[in-house]
N, C-alpha and C positions, 0 to 999 in steps of 0.2 A: 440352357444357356444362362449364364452369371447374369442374375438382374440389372444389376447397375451399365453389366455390358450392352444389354436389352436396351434400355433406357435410352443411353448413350449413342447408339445407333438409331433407335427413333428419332431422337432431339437433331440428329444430324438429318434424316429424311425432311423434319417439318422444316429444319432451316431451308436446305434448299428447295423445299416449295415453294417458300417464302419467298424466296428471291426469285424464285420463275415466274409468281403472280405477277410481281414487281414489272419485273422485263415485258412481260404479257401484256398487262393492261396501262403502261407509262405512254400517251399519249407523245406527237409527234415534238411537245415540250418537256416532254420528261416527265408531265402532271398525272397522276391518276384524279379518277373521279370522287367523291365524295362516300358513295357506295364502298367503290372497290380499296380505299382508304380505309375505312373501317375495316372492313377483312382481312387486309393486310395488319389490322393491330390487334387483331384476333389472332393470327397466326403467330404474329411475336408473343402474345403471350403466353402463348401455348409453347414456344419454343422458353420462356421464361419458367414457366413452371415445372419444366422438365426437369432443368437444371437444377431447381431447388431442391425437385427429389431426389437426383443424384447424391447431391449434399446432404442431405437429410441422412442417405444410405451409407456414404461414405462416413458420415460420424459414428453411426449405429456400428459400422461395421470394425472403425478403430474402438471402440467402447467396449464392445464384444471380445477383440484380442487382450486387451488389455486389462477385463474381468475375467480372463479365462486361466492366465499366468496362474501360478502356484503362490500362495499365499505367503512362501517365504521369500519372495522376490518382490522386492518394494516397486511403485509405480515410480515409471522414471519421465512421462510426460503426462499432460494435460489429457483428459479423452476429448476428443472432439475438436483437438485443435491439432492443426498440423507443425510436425517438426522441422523448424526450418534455422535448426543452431548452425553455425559457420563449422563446416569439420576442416580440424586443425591438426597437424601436423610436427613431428619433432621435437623440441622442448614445450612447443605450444599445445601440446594435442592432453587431453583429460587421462591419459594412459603413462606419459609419460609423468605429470604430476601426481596421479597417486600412485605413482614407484616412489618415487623420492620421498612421501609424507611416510608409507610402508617402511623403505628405510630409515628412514627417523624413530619413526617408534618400536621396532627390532630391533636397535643398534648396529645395524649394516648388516643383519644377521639376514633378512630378508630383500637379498638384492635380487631385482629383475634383470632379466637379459637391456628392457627397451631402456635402461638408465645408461647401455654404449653410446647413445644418440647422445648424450650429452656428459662424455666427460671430458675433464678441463685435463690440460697438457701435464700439469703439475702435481696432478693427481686429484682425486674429487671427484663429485659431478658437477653439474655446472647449475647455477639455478633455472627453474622451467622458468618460460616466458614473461606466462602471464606473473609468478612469483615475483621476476626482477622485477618489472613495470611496476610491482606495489614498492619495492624495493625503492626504484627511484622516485616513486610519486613520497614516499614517506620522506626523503632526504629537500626535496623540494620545499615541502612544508615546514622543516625543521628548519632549513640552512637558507640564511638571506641571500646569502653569495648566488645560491645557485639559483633560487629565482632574478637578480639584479646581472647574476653573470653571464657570459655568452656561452655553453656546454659543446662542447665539439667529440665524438668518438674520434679514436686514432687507432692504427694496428701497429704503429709504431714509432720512429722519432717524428712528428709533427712541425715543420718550419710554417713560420706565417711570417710573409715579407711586408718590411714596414716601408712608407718611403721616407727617406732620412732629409733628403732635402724637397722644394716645390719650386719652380718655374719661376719668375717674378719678372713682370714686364718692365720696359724701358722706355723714355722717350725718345727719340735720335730725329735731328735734322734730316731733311732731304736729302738721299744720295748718302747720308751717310754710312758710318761702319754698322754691321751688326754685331749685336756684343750676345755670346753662346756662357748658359752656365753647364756647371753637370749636376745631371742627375743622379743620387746616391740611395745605396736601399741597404736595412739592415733586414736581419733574420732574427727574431726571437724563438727559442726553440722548445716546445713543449717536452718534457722527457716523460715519465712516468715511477712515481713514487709508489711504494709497498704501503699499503695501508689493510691493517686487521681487524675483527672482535673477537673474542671467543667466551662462551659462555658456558655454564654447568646445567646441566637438566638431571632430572635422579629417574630413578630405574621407572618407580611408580607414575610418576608424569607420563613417560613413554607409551609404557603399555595402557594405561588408564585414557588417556586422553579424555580427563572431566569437561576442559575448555578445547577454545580452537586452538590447538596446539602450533600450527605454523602461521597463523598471526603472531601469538605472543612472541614467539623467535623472527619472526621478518622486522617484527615492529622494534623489538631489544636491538638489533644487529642496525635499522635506519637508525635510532637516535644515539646510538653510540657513535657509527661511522658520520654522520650528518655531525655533529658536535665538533669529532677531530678534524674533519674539511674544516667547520666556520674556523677552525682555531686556525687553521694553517693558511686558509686563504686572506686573514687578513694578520696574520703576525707571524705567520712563517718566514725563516731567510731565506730560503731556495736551498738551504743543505739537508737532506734528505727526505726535505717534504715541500710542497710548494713554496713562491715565495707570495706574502701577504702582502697587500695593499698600504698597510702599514710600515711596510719594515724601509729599513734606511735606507739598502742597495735595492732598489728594484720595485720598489716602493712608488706611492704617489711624492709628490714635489710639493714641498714646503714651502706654502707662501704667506702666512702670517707667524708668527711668534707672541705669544701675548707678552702685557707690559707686568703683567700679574704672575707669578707662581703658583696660583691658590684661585684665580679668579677671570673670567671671561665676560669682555664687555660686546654692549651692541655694536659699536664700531667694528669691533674685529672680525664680527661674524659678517658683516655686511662686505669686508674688505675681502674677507674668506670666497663669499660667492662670484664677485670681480673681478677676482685672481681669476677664475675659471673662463679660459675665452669664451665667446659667446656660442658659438656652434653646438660647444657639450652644454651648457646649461637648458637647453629647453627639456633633454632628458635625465635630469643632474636632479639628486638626493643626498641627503645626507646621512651617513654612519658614525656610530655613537654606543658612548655605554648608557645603560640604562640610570647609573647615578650621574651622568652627566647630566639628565635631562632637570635633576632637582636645581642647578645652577642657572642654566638655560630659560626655563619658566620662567622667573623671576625676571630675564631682560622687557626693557620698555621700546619704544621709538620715541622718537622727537616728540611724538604726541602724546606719549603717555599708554599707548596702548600697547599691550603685550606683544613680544614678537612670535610667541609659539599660538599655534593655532590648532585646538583638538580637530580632532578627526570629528564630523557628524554622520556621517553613514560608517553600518559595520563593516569591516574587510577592508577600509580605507586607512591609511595610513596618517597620524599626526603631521603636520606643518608646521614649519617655519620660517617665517618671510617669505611665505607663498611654496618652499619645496617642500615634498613630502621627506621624514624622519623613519628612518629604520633604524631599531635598538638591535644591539646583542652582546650578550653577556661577556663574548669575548673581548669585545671591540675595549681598547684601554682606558684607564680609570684618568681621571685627572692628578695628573704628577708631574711634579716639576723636571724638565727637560726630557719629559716624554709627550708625543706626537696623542691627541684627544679628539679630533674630530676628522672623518674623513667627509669629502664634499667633489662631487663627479658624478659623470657618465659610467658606472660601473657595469656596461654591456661592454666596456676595451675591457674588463677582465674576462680573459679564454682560460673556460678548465675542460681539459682534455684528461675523458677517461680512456683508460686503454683495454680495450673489450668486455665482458663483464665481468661480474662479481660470480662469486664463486663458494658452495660449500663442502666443507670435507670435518670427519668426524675425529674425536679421538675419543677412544671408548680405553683403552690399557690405559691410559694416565690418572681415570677419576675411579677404575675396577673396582680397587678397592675401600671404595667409600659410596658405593653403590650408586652411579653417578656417570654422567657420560659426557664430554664435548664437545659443542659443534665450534665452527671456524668459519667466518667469511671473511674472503680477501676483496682488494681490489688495489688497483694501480690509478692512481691518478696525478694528474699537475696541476698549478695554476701558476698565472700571470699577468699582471697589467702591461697588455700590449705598445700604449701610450701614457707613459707616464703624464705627458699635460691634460689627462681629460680625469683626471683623479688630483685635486689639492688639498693639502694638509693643514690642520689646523698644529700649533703645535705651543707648549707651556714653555714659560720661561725656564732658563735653569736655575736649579738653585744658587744664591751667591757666596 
């Protein structure tokens, strides 16, 4: 008989002796004696040290298969620890992603069958799971929009109903009439824009793979598409790419104008944040170019003290007049009779992606340069659901 199986069945005998003493000698209170107490912790530990040896054997005995493999077969776990990885499944599963890194550095020469689990309609495969998740995590990091914004998936036109009008009470005498309004609702409609990268790898990179090969290409493929979103979500018109937070139609609401072309005072910013009703200001920040801020520093209050306030902890964002500042490169530069600061609740902005992202190769177009391309797509929208929970700061024009 298998020792451990030995063991195992022992350990199960002294338990339930254990528990017959128990029942045996538990007085008409349930109490045993002081004696038969002790014996009873002699028997648990006896049934305790069984178990250790079990353990004991069961490591030995993972230890032993795992010294036993052939020496061109690398260890794939720990000895003596048990495997208890989540087994996954479909584009999630460790088979499906080293198909797809295989095809990449073959130049599609080496296709699996399990890469049918995930190909995209349009031709492709589709990124494995865990790949998108880094996918998105990188576009998060890169792009303000998408941490400030609200991210919705769609599988296709997405309406989100707003209400156009609200209820508003009355007073009315006794007996009198009651007076009815209506209520009206609009549809803002998410669609889904074509958005690409596509990049050059050479033959050598492929086959070589010196570095992580599919970082370097996830990470290229986030900061490039994270880039084109920040541009679109906040300066897009809605005609083939989202519409921006910025832009005229569709855009946030203009409620200051400076008296300056060239120059922005305390007053303005302060009237900036009071245009904002008060409901969006408790989650209300500010968007900006980063050469704004060199204008910005510079303002006082009534008392002389600055109104920008650094950041003291890391990962915390700068202040101003108490709201946190988000820079970006996109966000526009100070110029006359263009819009320079945005100021809102920037969770009304919904960007709806429309399923995932997706890679596909072109290897014939770079052939002869020894050279190969990959492609990621994806489809997405934006929009500022409420335009009043978003205000503009906005430059004089020129005269």
């Amino acid at each position: 008989m298998n020792k451990i199986q030995e063991l195992m069945e022992k350990r199960a005998q002294a338990w339930n002796g254990a528990k017959a003493f128990v029942e045996a000698k538990q007085d008409e209170d349930g109490l045993m004696s002081d004696e038969d107490a002790k014996t009873y912790a002699e028997m648990e530990t006896k049934v305790t040290n069984f178990t250790k040896e079990i353990e004991r054997l069961q490591g030995m005995a993972a230890m032993e298969r795992e010294l036993s493999k052939p020496t061109s077969e690398p260890l794939t776990s720990q000895p003596m620890t048990e495997n208890k990885a989540e087994i996954k499944t479909g584009r999630g599963s460790s088979d499906y992603k080293t198909a797809v890194l295989n095809a990449l550095r073959s130049n599609f020469k080496h296709v699996s069958n399990i890469l049918q689990e995930g190909v995209d309609t349009a031709g492709g495969y589709l990124v494995p799971e865990e790949y998108d998740s880094r996918l998105i995590q990188g576009l998060t990091e890169e792009n303000i929009m998408r941490k400030l914004g609200t991210s919705i998936t769609t599988s296709g036109e997405h309406k989100i109903n707003i209400a156009a009008t609200t209820p508003a009470a009355s007073w009315i005498e006794e007996g009198g009439a009651l007076s009815f309004g209506d209520a009206t609702f609009d549809q803002i409609l998410l669609d889904a824009h074509k958005l690409h990268v596509a990049i050059k790898i050479t033959d050598e990179l492929l086959y070589d793979n010196a570095f992580n090969l599919e970082s370097y290409i996830l990470d290229q493929f986030a900061k490039a598409l994270a880039n084109a979103e920040e541009d679109a979500f906040l300066n897009g018109t809605g005609t083939g790419r989202p519409t921006g937070i910025f832009a005229a139609t569709g855009g946030g609401q203009v409620a200051v104008t400076t008296a300056n072309k060239a120059a922005i005072t305390t007053d303005e910013i302060i009237d900036l944040i009071y245009a904002l009703n008060r409901p969006y200001r408790k989650n209300a920040a500010f968007i900006l170019n980063d050469a704004t801020i060199a204008l910005l520093r510079k303002l006082k209050d009534s008392n002389g003290a600055y109104l920008w306030q650094p950041s003291v902890q890391a990962g915390e964002p700068d202040r101003l007049l108490g709201y946190p500042v988000y820079t970006s490169a996109f966000a526009p530069v100070v110029e006359a009779g263009k819009p320079a600061i945005a100021f809102g609740d920037f969770s009304y902005y919904n960007i709806g992606d429309r399923g995932v992202r997706s890679f596909d190769q072109l290897r014939e177009l770079f052939a002869g340069n020894g050279m190969v391309g990959f492609l990621a797509k994806e489809r997405v929208d934006g929009k500022l659901i409420l335009p009043e929970a978003v205000q503009i700061l906005k430059m004089k024009a020129a005269a």
